[in-house]
C-alpha positions in Angstrom: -13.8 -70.8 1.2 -13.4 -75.0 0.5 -10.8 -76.3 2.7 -8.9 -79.0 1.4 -6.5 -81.1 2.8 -3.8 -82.9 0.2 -4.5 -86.4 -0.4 -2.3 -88.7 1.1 -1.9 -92.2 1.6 -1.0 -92.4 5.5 -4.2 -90.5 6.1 -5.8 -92.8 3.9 -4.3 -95.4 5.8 -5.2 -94.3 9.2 -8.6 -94.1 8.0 -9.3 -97.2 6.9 -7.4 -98.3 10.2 -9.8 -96.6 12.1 -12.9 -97.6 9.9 -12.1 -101.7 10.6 -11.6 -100.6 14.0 -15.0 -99.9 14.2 -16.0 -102.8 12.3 -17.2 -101.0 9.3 -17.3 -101.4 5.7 -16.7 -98.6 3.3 -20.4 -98.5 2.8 -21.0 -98.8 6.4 -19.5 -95.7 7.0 -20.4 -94.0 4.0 -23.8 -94.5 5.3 -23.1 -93.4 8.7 -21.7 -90.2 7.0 -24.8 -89.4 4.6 -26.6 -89.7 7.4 -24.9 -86.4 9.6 -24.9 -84.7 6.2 -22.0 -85.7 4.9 -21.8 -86.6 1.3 -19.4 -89.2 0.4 -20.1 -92.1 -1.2 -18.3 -95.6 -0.8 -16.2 -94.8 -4.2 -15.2 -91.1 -2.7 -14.1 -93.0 0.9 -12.6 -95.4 -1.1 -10.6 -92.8 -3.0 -9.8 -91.0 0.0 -8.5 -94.2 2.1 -6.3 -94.8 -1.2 -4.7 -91.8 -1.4 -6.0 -90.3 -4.8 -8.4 -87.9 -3.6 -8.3 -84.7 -1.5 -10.2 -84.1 1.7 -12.4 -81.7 2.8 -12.2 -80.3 6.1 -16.4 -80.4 6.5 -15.1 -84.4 5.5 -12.6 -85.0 7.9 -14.8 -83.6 10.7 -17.2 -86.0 10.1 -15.5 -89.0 9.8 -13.2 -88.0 12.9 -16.7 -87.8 14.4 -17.9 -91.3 13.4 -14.9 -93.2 13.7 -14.2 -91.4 17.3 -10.3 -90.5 15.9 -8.6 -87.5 17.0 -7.1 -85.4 14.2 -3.8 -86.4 15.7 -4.9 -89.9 14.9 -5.9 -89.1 11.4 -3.2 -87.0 9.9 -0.1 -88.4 11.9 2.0 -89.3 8.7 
């Protein structure tokens, strides 16, 4: 079963927040992400960090796990 958690744009927000923490670019960490397995490419981040598009819990593992956020730090809202 596909987890999905509803788009948002405060966890969009704290994404990006802590993506330029880290110093990267959307395709940066896109990269970063393709390379644990994680699909997303720097349109899908972008939708995601916008607000428009849903996120997967397989996602939000792995960009908790690049970006070294807690999910506390992710989904706050």
């Amino acid at each position: 079963m596909n987890q999905n958690i509803k788009a948002h744009k405060t966890i969009g927000d704290n994404i990006q927040k802590g993506r330029k923490e880290k110093g990267l670019t959307q395709e940066q960490l896109s990269a970063q992400l393709q390379v644990i397995g994680c699909d997303i490419s720097r349109g899908t981040l972008a939708k995601i960090e916008a607000g428009i598009r849903h996120i997967s819990l397989e996602e939000l593992n792995a960009i908790k796990d690049v970006l070294e956020m807690s999910y506390d730090e992710i989904l706050k809202l």
